[in-house]
N, C-alpha and C positions, 0 to 999 in steps of 0.2 A: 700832943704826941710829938715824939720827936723825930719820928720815921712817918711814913704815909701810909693811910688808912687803905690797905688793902676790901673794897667792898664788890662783888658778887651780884649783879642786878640778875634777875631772872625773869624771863618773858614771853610769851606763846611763841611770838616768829618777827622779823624787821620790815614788817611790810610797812605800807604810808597811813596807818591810824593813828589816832588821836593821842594813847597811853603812848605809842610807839616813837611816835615825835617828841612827844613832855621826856621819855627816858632819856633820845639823843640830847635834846635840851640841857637838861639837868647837868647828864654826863661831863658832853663837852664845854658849860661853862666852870662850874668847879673845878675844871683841869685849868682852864683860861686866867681865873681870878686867883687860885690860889693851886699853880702847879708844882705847890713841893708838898701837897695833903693828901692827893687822894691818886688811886690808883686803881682803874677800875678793870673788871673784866664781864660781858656781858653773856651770859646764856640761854641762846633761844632755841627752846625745847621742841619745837618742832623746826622746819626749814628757817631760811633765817629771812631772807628778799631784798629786797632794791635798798633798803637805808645798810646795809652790810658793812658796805662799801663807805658810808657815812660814818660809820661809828670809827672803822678802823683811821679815816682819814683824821679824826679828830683824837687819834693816837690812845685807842679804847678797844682793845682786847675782844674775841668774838668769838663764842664757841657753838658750833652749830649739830645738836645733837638729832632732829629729824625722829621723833616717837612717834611720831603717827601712827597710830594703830596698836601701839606697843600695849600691855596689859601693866594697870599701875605698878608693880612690884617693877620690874625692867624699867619701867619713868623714873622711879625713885633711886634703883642702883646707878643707872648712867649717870644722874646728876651727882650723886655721893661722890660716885666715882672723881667726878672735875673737880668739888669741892674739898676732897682731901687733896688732890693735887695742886690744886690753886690756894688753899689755905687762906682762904679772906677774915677778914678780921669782921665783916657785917655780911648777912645775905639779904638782899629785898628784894621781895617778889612784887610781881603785877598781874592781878587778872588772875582768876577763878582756877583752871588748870594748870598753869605755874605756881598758884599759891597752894594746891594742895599737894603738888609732889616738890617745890621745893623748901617748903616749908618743912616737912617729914626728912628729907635728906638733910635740910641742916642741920636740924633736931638730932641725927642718928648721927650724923659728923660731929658732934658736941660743938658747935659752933653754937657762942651762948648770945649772941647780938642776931635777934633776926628779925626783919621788919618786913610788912606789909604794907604796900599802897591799897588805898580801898577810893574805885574810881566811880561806881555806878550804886546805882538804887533801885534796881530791877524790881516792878512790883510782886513778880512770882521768879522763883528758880525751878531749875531741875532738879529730881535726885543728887544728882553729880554734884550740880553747882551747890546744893544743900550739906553734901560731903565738905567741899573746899572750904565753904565757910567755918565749920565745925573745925576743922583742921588750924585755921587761919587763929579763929579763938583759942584754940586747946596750945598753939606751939607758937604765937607772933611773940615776942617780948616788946616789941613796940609797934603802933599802927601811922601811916597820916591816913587821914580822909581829905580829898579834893573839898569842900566844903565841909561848915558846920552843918549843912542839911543832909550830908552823907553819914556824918558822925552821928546825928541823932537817928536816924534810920537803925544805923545797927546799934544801937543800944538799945532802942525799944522793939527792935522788931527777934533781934538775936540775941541778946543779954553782953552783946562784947563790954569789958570796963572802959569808963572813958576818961580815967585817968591815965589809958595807955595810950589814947588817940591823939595826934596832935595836927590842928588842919593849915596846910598850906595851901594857900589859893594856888592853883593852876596858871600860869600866864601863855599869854599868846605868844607866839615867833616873832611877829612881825607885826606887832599890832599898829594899822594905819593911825598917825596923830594929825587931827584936826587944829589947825592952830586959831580956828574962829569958830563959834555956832553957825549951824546952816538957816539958810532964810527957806522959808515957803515957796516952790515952785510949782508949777504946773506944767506937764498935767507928772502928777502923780506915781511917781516908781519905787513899786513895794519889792522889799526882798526876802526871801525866806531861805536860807545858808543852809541845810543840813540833810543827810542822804535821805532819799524816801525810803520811810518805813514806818510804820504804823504806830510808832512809840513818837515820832515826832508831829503826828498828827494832822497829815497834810490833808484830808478828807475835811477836816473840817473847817479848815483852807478855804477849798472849795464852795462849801455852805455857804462861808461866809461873805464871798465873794459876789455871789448871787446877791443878797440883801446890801453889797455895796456899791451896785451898777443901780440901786434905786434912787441912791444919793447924783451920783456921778458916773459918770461911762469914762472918765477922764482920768483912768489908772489904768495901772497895767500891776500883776503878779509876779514875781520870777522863781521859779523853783529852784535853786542852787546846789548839787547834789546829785547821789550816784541813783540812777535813773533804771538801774539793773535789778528789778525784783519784781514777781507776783505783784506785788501793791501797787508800785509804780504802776505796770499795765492798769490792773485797777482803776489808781486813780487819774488816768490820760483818762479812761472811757468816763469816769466823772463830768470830766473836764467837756467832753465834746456831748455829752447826754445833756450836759443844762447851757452850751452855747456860749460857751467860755473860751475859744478858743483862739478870740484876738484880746484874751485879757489874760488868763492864765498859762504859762511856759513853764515848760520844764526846760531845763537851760543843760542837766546833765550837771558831771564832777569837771569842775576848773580846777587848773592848778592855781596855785596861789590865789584864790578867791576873795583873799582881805584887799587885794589890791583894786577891787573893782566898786568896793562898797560905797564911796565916796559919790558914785553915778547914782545913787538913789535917795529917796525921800524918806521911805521909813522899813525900819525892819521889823520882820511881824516873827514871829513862834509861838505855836500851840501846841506844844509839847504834852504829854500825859506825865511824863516823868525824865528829869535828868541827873545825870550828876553835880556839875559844873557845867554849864556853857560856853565854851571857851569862842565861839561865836559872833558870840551877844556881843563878849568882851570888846572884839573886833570893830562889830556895829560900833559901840559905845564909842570906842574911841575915833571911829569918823565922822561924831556927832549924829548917828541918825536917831531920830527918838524912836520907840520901841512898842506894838504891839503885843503883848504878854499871858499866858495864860497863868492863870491862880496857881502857883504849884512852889512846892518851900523854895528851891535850888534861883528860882525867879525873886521872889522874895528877897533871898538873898541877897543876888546882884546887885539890886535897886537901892539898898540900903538905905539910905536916911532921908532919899531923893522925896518929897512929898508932893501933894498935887498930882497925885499918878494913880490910876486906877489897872487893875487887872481886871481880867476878864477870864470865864469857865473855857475850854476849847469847843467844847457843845455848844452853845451859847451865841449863836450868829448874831442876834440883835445887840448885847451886848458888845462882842467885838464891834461890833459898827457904828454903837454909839462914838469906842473911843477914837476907831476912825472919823469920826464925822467933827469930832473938836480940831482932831490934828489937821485938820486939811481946813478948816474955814479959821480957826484961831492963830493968826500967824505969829503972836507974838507968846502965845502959851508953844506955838512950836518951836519958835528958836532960845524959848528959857528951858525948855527940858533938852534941848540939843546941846544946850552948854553943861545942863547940867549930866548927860552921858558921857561926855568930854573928862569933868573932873570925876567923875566915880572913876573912869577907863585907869585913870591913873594909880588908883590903888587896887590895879592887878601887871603891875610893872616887873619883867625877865629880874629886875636888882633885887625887887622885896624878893622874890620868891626864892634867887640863891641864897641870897644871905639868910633865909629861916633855912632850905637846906643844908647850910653848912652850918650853922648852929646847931640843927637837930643831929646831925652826926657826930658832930664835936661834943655833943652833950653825953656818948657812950663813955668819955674818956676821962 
């Protein structure tokens, strides 16, 4: 193009989540590497919050339309409303309730480029979110999936085509780099990065933890993560019901929490379901090897890495097995910690602009 690509992001609101940070990411590097292409405006359909401020700093347009509560027909006029007056040359949406009303407003704005991010693998939806989807297939022109395991999900589970889907891996902000494999220490410090709730499966954490003070008393747990929920209470009374409570912590939400990863031995997750783990990635790249549950998005990650067993998140003995290699085999621990080291590197900020600015480029 010989002018810049006027594109449209659309998003529930700018608080500090996971989608929320990957959009500023995205954003402000394509403006950085290549500031005569793109030219963004973002709109967050409900309040917008604390990264506001970030977007604009990084000279990225903000429009804060506040629907809450509004009935779909008023979602979908407001947003039309921006979108003839901003007149984007792309619209992409993110996430469930942005993708069904602004998907339908681009649609009606005859804006013929409209893309959808597709971030999660939820094993059930709601009505609504059942809506979004249907809307997302019927009007996307083109899709990415955070993974290939995201891409397969909706084609078998929704019938999307997946000659429309193209997946770009997710990369971290800040992902810590290890410049050597870790050696084996003692005693023992596990970590588990991600909010308490019940998709990430800290319950059975816990289980598991039990069957690994039979081994050794010589670990300790860390729960890394927002600590604010039903579950959470839940799973504290876990924790103090089976006597866990100078082994398992709930540490609560850190800020910048890749920066602390380095202080540990290994990282564990028993997830039921993800999309990406942008996490792990973290882990990986501070060398720590990795307890895992069976699940595609894990798979994934791991890639071609072999000598590596997963484990069910039900399955205590299991998880304990593989704990029981990592902490007595020091030298299978620090061949798999180099080998997290080099997978970390092919989900690097560069791979992932350069496929975003290729897949944009490729409308033209």
């Amino acid at each position: 193009m010989n002018k810049k690509m006027k594109i449209c992001q659309i998003i529930h609101s700018l608080q500090t989540g996971g989608a929320e940070l990957l959009l500023l990411r995205i954003c402000s590097e394509l403006r950085r590497n290549y500031p005569h292409s793109y030219e963004f405006t973002v709109i967050a359909t409900n309040e917008s919050g604390p990264l506001h401020s970030d977007f604009e700093k990084a000279g990225i347009k903000v429009v804060s339309l506040n629907l809450v509560g509004k009935h779909l027909i008023a979602c979908i006029w407001s947003i039309f409303k921006v979108l003839i007056r901003e007149k984007p040359d792309i619209v992409h949406t993110h996430l469930l309730p942005p993708d069904k009303y602004g998907q339908t407003a681009a649609f009606l704005a005859l804006i013929g480029k409209r893309v959808s991010t597709i971030h999660n693998m939820e094993p059930s939806l709601t009505p609504a979110e059942k809506k979004a989807i249907a809307v997302v297939r019927l009007f996307s022109t083109r899709m990415i999936a955070v993974s290939q395991s995201v891409k397969n999900n909706v084609i078998s589970r929704y019938g999307f085509d997946g000659a429309k889907i193209d997946v770009i891996y997710t990369a971290p902000s800040s992902p810590p780099a290890a410049a050597l494999p870790k050696a084996l220490k003692q005693p023992v410090r596990i970590v588990n990065l991600a909010n308490i709730k019940e998709s990430k499966g800290q319950h059975f954490l816990v289980k598991a933890a039990i069957e690994m003070k039979k081994i050794t008393a010589r670990f300790s747990i860390d729960i890394v993560g927002d600590a604010q929920s039903a579950y959470a209470d839940k799973l504290n009374k876990m924790i103090i019901d089976n006597g866990l409570t100078d082994t398992v912590f709930l540490k609560g939400k850190i800020d910048h929490a890749s920066s602390i990863l380095s202080n540990y031995t290994i990282m564990i997750s028993l997830s039921l379901w993800e999309g990406f783990p942008l996490a792990l990635i973290e882990g990986m790249g501070a060398g720590l090897p990795m307890i895992l549950s069976d699940i595609p998005p894990h798979r994934e990650l791991m890639g071609e890495i072999d000598d590596y067993t997963f484990a069910r998140p039900d399955d205590p003995g299991g998880i304990t097995s593989i704990f029981r290699r990592l902490i007595s085999d020091g030298g299978y621990y620090s061949r798999l910690s180099q080998k997290m080291i080099e997978r970390s590197r092919d989900f690097s900020i560069t791979k992932m602009i350069e496929k975003y600015d290729s897949f944009y480029r490729s409308f033209f």
